[in-house]
C-alpha positions in Angstrom: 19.7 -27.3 -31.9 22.9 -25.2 -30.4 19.7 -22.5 -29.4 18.3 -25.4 -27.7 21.3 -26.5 -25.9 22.4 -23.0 -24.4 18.2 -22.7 -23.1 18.9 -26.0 -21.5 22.0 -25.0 -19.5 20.8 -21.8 -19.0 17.3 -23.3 -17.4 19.8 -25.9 -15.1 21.7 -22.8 -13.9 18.8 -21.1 -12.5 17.7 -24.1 -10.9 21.0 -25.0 -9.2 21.3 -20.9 -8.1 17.7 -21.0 -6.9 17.6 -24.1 -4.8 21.1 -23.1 -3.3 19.7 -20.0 -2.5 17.2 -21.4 -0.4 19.7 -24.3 1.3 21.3 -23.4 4.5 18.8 -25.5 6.8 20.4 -26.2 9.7 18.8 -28.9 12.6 17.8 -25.9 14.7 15.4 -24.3 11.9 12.1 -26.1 10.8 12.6 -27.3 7.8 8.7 -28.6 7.3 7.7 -24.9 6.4 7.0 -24.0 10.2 6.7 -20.4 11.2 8.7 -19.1 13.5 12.2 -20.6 12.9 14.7 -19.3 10.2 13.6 -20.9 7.3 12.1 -18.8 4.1 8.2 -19.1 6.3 9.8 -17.9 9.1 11.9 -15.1 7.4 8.7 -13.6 5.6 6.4 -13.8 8.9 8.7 -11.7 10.6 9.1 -9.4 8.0 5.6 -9.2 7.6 4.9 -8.3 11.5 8.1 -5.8 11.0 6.0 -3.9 8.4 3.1 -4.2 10.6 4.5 -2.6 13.1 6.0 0.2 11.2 2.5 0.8 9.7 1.0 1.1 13.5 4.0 3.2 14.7 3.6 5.6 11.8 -0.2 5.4 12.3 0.6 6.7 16.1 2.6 9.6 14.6 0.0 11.0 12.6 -2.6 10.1 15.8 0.5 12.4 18.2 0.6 15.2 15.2 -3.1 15.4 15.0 -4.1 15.0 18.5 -1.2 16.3 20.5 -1.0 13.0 22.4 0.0 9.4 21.9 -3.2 6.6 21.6 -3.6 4.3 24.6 -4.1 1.6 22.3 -3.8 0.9 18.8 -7.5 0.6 18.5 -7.7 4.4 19.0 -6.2 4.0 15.5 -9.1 2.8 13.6 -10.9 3.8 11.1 -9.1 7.2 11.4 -5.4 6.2 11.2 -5.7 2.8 10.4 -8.5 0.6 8.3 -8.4 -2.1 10.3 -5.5 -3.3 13.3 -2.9 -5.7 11.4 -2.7 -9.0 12.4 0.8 -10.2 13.0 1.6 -14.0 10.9 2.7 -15.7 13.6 -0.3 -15.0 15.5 1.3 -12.3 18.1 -0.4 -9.6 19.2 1.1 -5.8 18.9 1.2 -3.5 22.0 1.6 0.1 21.9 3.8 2.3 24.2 3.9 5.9 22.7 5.0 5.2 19.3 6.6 2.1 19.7 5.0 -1.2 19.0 5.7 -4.2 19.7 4.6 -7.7 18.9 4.7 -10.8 21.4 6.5 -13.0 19.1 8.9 -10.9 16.9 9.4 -8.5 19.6 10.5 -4.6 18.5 
């Protein structure tokens, strides 16, 4: 019974520290799981586009170290570089400058 008792308020702890974790909605973020504000959807699209474009600036490195020149466009990057171009979650689209990419909704 007391085994029972300390799983219980152990089980009620993690649920009050993970649903505070996620609190902190304020009336300027989407709160209906939108993408694009600062709520936990909108948090993990722009990290997602931020490792996208890492992966196509890195991508562009190896292109400049191979080829002695930067691609024109990140298209130059596939199939050698990259398998395919990354699509960004929000639905942006990257540009490449050099090495630097950047996306028309998270920016660089």
């Amino acid at each position: 019974m007391k085994r029972l008792f300390v799983l219980s308020l152990l089980l009620i702890l993690l649920v009050v520290v993970f649903v505070g974790c996620g609190g902190g909605a304020d009336a300027t973020s989407p709160s209906d799981g939108e993408s694009g504000g600062g709520g936990p959807v909108g948090q993990a699209e722009a990290a997602t586009c931020a490792a996208n474009r890492k992966t196509i600036a890195a991508a562009a490195q190896q292109y400049y170290g191979m080829e002695g020149t930067y691609p024109t466009s990140i298209q130059q990057l596939v199939p050698g570089y990259l398998q395919s171009v990354p699509a960004c979650p929000s639905g942006g689209t990257y540009t490449l400058q050099g090495s630097t990419v950047t996306c028309s909704v998270h920016g660089q």
